[in-house]
C-alpha positions as CSV (number, residue, x, y, z in Angstrom):
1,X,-83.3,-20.8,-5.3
2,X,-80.6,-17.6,-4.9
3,X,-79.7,-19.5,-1.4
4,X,-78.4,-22.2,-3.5
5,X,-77.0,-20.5,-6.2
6,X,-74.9,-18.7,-3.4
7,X,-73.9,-21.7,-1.7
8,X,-72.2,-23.1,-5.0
9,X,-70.6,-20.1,-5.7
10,X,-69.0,-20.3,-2.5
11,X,-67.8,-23.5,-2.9
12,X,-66.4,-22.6,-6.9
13,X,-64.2,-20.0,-4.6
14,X,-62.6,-22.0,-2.4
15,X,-58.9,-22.3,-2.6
16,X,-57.8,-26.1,-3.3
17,X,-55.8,-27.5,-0.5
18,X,-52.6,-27.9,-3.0
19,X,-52.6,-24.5,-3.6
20,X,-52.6,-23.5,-0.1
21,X,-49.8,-25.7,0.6
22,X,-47.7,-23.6,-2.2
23,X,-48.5,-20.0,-1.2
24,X,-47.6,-21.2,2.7
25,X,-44.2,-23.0,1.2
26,X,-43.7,-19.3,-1.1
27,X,-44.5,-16.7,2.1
28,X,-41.8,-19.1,4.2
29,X,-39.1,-18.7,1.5
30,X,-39.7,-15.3,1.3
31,X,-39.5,-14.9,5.1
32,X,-36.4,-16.7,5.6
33,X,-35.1,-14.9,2.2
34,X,-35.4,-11.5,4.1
35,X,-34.0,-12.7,7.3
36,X,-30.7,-14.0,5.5
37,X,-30.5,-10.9,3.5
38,X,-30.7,-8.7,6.3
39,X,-28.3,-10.9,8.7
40,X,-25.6,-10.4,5.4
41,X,-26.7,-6.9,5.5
42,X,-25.9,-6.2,9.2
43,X,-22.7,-7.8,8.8
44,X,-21.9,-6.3,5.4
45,X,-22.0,-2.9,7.9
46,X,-19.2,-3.9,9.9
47,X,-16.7,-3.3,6.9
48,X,-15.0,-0.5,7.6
49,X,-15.5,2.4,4.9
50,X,-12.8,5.1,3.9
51,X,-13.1,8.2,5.5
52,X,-15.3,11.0,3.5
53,X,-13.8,13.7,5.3
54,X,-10.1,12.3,4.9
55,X,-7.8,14.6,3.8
56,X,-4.9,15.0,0.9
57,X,-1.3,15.6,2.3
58,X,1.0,18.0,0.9
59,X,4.6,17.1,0.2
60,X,5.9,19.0,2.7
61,X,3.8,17.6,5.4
62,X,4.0,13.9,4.5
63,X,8.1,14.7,4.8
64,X,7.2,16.2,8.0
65,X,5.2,13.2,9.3
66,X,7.3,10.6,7.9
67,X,10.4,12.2,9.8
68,X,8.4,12.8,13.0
69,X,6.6,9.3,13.5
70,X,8.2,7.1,16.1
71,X,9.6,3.6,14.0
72,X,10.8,6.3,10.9
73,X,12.8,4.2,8.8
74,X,14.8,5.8,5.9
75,X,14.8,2.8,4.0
76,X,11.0,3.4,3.2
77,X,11.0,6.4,2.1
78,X,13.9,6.2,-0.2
79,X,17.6,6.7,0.8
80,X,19.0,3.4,0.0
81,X,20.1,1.6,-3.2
82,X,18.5,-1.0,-5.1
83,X,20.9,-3.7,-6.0
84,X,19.6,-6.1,-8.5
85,X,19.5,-10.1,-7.8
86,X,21.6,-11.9,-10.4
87,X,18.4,-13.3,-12.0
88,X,16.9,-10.3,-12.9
89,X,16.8,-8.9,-16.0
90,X,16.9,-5.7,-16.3
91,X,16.3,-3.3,-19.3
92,X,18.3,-1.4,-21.5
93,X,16.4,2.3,-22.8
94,X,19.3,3.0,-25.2
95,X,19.6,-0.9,-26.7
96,X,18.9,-1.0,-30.0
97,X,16.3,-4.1,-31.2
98,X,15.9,-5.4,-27.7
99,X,14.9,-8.8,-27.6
100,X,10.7,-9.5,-27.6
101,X,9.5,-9.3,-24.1
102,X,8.3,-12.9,-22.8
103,X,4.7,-13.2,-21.9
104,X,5.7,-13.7,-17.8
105,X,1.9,-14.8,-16.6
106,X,1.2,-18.2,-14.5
107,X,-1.3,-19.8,-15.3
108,X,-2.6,-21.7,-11.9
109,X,-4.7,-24.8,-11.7
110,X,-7.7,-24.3,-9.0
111,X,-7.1,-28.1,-8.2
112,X,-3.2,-27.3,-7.3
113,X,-3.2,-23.3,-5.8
114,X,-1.5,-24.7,-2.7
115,X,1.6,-25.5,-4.4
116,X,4.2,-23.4,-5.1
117,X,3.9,-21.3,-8.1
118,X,7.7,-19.8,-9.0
119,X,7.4,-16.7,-11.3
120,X,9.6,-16.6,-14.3
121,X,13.0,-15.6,-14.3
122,X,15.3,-14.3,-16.8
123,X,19.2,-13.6,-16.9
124,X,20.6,-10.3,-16.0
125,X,20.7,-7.6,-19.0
126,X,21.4,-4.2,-18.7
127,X,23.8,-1.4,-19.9
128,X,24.8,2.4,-18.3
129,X,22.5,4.9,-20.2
130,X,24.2,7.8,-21.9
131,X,25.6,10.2,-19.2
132,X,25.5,8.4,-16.0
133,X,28.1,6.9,-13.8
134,X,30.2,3.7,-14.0
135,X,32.3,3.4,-11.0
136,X,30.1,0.9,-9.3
137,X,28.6,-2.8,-10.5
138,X,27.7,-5.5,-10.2
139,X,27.7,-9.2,-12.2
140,X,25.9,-12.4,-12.1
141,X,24.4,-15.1,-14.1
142,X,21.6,-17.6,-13.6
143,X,19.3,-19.6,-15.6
144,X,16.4,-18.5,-17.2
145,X,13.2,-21.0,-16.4
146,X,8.9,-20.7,-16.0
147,X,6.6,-22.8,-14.8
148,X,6.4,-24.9,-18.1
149,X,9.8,-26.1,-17.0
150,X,12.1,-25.0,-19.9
151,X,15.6,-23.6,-19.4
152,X,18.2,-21.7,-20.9
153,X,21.2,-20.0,-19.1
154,X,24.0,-17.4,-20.2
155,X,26.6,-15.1,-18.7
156,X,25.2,-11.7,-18.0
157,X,27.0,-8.3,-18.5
158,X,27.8,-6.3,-16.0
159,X,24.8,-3.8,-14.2
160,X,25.5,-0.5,-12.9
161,X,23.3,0.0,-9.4
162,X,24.2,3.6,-9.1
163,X,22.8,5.2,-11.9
164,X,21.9,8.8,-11.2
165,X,19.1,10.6,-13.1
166,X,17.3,13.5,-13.6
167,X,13.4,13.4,-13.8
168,X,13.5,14.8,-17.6
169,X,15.0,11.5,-18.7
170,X,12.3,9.4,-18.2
171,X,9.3,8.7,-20.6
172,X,6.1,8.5,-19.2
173,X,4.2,7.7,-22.5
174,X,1.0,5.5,-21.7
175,X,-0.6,4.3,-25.1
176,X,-3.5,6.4,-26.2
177,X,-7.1,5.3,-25.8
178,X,-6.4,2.0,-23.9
179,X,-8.0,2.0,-20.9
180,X,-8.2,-1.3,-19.7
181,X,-12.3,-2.0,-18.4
182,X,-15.1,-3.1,-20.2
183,X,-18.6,-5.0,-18.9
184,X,-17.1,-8.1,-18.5
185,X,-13.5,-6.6,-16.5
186,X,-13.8,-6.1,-13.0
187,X,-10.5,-4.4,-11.7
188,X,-10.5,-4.8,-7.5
189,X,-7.4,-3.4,-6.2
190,X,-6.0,-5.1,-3.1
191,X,-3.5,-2.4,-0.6
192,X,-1.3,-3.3,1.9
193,X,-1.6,-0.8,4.0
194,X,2.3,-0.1,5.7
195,X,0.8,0.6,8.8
196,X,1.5,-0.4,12.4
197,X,-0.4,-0.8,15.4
198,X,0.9,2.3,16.9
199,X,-0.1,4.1,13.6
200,X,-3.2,6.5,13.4
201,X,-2.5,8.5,10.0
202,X,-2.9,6.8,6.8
203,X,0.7,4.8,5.0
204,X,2.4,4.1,2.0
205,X,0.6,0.9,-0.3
206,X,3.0,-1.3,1.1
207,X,1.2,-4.0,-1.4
208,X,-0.7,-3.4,-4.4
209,X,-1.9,-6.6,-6.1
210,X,-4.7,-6.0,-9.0
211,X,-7.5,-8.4,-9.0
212,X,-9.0,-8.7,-12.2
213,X,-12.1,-11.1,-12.8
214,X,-13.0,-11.6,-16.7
215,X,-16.7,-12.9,-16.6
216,X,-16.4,-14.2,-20.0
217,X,-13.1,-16.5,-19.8
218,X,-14.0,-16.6,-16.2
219,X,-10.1,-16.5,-15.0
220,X,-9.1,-14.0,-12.3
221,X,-5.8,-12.3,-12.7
222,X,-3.4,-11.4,-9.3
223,X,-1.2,-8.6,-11.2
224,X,1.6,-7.3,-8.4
225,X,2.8,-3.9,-9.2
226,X,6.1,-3.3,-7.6
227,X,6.2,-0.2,-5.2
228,X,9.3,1.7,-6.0
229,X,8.1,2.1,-9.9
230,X,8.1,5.8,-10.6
231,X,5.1,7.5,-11.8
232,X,3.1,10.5,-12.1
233,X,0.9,11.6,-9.6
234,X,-2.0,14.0,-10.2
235,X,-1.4,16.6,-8.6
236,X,1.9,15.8,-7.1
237,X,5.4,15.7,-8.0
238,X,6.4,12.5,-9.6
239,X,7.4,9.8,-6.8
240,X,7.2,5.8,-6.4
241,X,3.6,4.1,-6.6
242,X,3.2,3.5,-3.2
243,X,3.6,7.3,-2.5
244,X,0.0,8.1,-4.4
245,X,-1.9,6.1,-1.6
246,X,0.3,8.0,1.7
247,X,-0.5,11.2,-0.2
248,X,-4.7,10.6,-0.9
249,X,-5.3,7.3,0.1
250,X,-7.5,5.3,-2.5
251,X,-8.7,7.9,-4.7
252,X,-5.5,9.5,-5.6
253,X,-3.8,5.8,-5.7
254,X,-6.8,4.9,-8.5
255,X,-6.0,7.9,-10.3
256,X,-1.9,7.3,-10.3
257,X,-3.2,3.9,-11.8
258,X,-5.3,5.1,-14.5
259,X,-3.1,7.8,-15.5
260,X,0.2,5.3,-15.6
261,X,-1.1,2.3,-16.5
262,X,-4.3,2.6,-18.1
263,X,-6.1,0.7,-15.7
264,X,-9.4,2.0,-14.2
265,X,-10.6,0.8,-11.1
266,X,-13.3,-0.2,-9.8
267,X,-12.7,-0.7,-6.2
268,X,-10.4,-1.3,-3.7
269,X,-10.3,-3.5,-0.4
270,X,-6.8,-2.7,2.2
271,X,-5.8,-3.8,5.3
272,X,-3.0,-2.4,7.0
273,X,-0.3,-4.7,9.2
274,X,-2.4,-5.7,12.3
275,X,-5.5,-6.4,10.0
276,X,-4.0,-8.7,7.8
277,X,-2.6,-10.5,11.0
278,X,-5.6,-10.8,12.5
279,X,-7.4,-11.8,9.5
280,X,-4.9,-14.5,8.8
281,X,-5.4,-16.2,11.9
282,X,-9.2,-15.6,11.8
283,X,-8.8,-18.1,8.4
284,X,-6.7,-20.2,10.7
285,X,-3.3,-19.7,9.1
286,X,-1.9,-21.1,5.6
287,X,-0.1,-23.8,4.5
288,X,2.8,-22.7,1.9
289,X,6.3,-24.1,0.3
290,X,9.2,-22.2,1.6
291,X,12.9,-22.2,0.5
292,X,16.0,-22.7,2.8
293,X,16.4,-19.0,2.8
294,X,13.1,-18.0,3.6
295,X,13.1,-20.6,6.2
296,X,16.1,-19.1,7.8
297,X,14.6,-15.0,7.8
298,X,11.3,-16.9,9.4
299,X,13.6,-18.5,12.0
300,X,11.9,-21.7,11.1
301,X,13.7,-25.2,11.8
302,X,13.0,-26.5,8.5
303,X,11.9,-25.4,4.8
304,X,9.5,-27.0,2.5
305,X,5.9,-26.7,2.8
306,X,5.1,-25.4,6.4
307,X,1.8,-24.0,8.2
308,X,2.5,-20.2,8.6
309,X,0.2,-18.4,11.4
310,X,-0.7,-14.5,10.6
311,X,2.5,-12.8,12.1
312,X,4.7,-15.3,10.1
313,X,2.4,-15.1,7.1
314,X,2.9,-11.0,7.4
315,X,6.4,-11.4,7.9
316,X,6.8,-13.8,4.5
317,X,5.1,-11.3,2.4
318,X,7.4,-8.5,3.7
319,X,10.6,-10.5,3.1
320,X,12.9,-8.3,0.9
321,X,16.3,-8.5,2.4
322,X,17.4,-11.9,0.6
323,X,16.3,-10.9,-3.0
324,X,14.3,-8.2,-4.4
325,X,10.8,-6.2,-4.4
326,X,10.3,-8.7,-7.6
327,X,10.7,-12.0,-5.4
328,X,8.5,-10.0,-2.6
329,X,6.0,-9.5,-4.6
330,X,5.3,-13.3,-5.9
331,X,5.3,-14.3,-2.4
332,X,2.2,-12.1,-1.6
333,X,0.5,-13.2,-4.5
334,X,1.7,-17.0,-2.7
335,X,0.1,-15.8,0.0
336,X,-3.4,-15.1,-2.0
337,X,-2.8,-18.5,-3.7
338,X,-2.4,-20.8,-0.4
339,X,-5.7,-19.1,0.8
340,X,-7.7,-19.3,-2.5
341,X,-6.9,-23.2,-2.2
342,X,-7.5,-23.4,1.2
343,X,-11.4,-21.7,0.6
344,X,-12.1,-22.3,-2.6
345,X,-14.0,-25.9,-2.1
346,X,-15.7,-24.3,1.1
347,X,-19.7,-24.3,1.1
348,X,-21.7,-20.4,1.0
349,X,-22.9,-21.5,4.8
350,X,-19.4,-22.1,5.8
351,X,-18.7,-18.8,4.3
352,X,-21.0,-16.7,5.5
353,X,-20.1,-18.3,9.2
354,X,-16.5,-16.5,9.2
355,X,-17.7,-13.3,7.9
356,X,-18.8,-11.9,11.1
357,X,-14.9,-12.3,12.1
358,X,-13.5,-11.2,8.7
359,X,-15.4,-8.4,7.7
360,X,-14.1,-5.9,10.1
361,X,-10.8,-6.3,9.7
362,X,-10.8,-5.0,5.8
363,X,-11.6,-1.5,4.7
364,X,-13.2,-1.1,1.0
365,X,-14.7,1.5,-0.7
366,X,-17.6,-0.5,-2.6
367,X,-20.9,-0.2,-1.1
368,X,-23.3,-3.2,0.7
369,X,-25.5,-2.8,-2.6
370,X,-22.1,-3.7,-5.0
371,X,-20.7,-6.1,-2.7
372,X,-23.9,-8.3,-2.8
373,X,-24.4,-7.6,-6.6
374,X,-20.7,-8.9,-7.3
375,X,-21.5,-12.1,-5.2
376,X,-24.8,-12.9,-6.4
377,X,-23.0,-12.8,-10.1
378,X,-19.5,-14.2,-9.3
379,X,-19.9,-16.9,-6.6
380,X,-21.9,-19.1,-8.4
381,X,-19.5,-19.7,-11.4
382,X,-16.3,-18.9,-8.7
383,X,-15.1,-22.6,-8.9
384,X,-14.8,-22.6,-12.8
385,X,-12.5,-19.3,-12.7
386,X,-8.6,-20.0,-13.4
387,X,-6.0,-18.0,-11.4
388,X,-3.3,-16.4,-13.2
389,X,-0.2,-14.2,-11.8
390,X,1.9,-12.2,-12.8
391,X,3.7,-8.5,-12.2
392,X,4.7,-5.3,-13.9
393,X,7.3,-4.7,-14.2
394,X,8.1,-7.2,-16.6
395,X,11.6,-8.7,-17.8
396,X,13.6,-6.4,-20.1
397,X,11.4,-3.4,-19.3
398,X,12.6,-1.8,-16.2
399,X,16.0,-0.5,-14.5
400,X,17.2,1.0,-11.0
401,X,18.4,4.1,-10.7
402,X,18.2,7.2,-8.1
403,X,16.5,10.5,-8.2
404,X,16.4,12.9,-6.0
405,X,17.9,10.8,-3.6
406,X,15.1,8.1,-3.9
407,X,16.3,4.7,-5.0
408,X,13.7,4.0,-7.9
409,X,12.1,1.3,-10.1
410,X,12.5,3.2,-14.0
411,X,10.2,1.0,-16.3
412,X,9.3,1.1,-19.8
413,X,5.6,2.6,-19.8
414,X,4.8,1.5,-22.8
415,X,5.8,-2.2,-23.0
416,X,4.0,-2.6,-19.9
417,X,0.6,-0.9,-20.6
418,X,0.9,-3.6,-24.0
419,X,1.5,-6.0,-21.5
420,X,-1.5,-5.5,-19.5
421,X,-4.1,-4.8,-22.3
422,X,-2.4,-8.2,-23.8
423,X,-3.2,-10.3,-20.9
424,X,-6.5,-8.7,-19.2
425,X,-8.4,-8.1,-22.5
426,X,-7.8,-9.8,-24.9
């Protein structure tokens, strides 16, 4: 009798085929779920990491170095002037009622990032401030248009690109209490690192384009920030933007922004000259509209839209001599576009194929853990996200002017901290 109880218990235990099946389809997953996690881990570890042990420069010894290093060029440290282009315009501190600022972001559709996307322009505007000299200037006029196509054009006055200043006329006065993060902001600052091959010690931000991804609208905004602007640097005598990063590298540039701007960051991602060569090419080159001009500093046959490989591509972001650090700046944020369009329809396993190429060549301080968190939340719903652009300084809030010998970007720190908060928060 207990023989045969025991025999139909035994039978009550066994696991149903079906089930079987599930738990061997579930252990498989799993197995193939930790080999593609740690594959993405081991290539997650060939992104280089910012030195722990790297050191803050003194004044004196980045004058030293800068002086010393074979290629020195004057012109990036300073000692030349900064003549406006005749469609910039500029600001006025002592104008009474200045005009409204114009909201100057682009709004890009994903389905057309290839094209070209021209930043607004305005007329020249701009008077001498009290006390400074007159003897030299300039004129121009142009018309004033923006991606929605409208179009107004007037004479400009005359612009003075000699002003002289002391340091004690300028107003560094960041608005209270307006620090521009929140749970659903992530701020990813992207350096171009003015570094060449022959190069071992760490360069000025040759680029600094903010990234910031807004879960909630779901719209990622590429905000340029001009490299000559003069700001305050912890620690440091005041000096242009791109001055915070040769000094303490990305620390000490995250701090310049927070302090200035109001922004906080929450990481960075550089790559220096030969990097961002390399990685072009990796990515197999882009595919961007160029102007006559351009066409002509690229000694290319032909403008238009053209296929750019990574030394062209490096030398179209760099392009200064024709215009302006204002132009230069919307043609890195081009350069972002043309490859957002060119990768944005691409599959994860496509992806994940030209990582092992691509991932050495950039430098970031965010760790494997954040790196895969900020995937696993932002690629899914990637493809929904908008692209805006846009750059500080904007119109009617900035003028040249030297200082100590350094040709400088003066803006209106105010107007442009508004700016910001207006268009990445609310």
């Amino acid at each position: 009798m207990s023989e045969q109880n025991n025999s139909e218990n035994k039978k009550k235990r066994k696991i149903p085929l079906a089930l079987k099946i599930i738990l061997i389809v579930v252990l498989c997953l799993v197995l193939i779920g930790a080999a593609l996690f740690g594959y993405v881990y081991s290539l997650l570890n060939k992104i280089n990491r910012p030195d722990p042990n790297e050191v803050y420069l003194t004044e004196e010894e980045l004058l030293l170095i800068e002086q010393e290093e074979e290629g020195y060029d004057p012109e990036e440290t300073g000692f030349f002037e900064i003549i406006p282009d005749e469609d910039e315009e500029l600001w006025d501190p002592n104008e009474e009622n200045a005009e409204t600022v114009p909201s100057e972001t682009e709004i890009t559709d994903p389905e057309k990032t290839g094209e070209s996307n021209t930043e607004q322009s305005t007329e020249t505007a701009s008077s001498q401030p009290s006390g400074s000299p007159s003897d030299d200037s300039s004129s121009g006029s142009s018309s004033n248009s923006s991606s929605s196509g409208t179009s107004s054009s007037s004479s400009a006055p005359k612009v003075d690109t000699s002003r002289v200043i002391s340091p004690d006329q300028i107003k560094f006065n960041p608005l209270d209490n307006a620090t521009i993060t929140g749970k659903n902001l992530i701020n990813i600052l992207l350096i171009g690192q003015d570094r060449r091959q022959y190069e071992s010690t760490r360069q000025r931000s040759d680029s600094m384009i903010l990234a910031t991804v807004n879960k909630e609208k779901k719209t990622v905004t590429l905000t340029s920030f001009v490299r000559d602007i003069y700001v305050q640097i912890p620690g440091y005598q005041n000096n242009r933007l791109n001055a915070a990063f040769r000094f303490g590298g990305m620390k000490l540039l995250d701090q310049t922004f927070e302090k200035n701007f109001g922004v906080k960051i929450d990481a960075n991602v550089c790559v220096d000259f030969g990097q961002f060569t390399s990685l072009i090419d990796k990515l197999g080159g882009i595919d961007i509209e160029i102007t006559d001009a351009e066409a002509k500093v690229l000694s290319l046959p032909s403008s238009g839209m053209v296929h750019l490989n990574g030394s062209k591509t490096l030398s179209y972001a760099r392009i200064r001599k024709i215009d302006s650090d204002i132009k230069r700046s919307e043609r890195q944020r081009k350069v972002l576009l043309a490859l957002y369009s060119k990768y944005k329809d691409k599959s994860a396993t496509e992806l994940l194929a030209m990582l092992d190429d691509i991932l050495p060549l950039i430098t970031t301080d965010l760790s494997n853990w954040e790196i895969l968190s900020y995937a696993t939340e932002l690629l899914p719903m990637s493809k929904e996200f908008t692209v805006i652009t846009q750059r500080v300084p904007i119109n009617k809030s900035y003028y040249y002017a030297t200082i100590d010998g350094r040709a400088l970007t003066i803006i209106d720190f105010e107007k442009n901290q508004q700016f910001l908060i207006d268009t990445l928060l609310d």
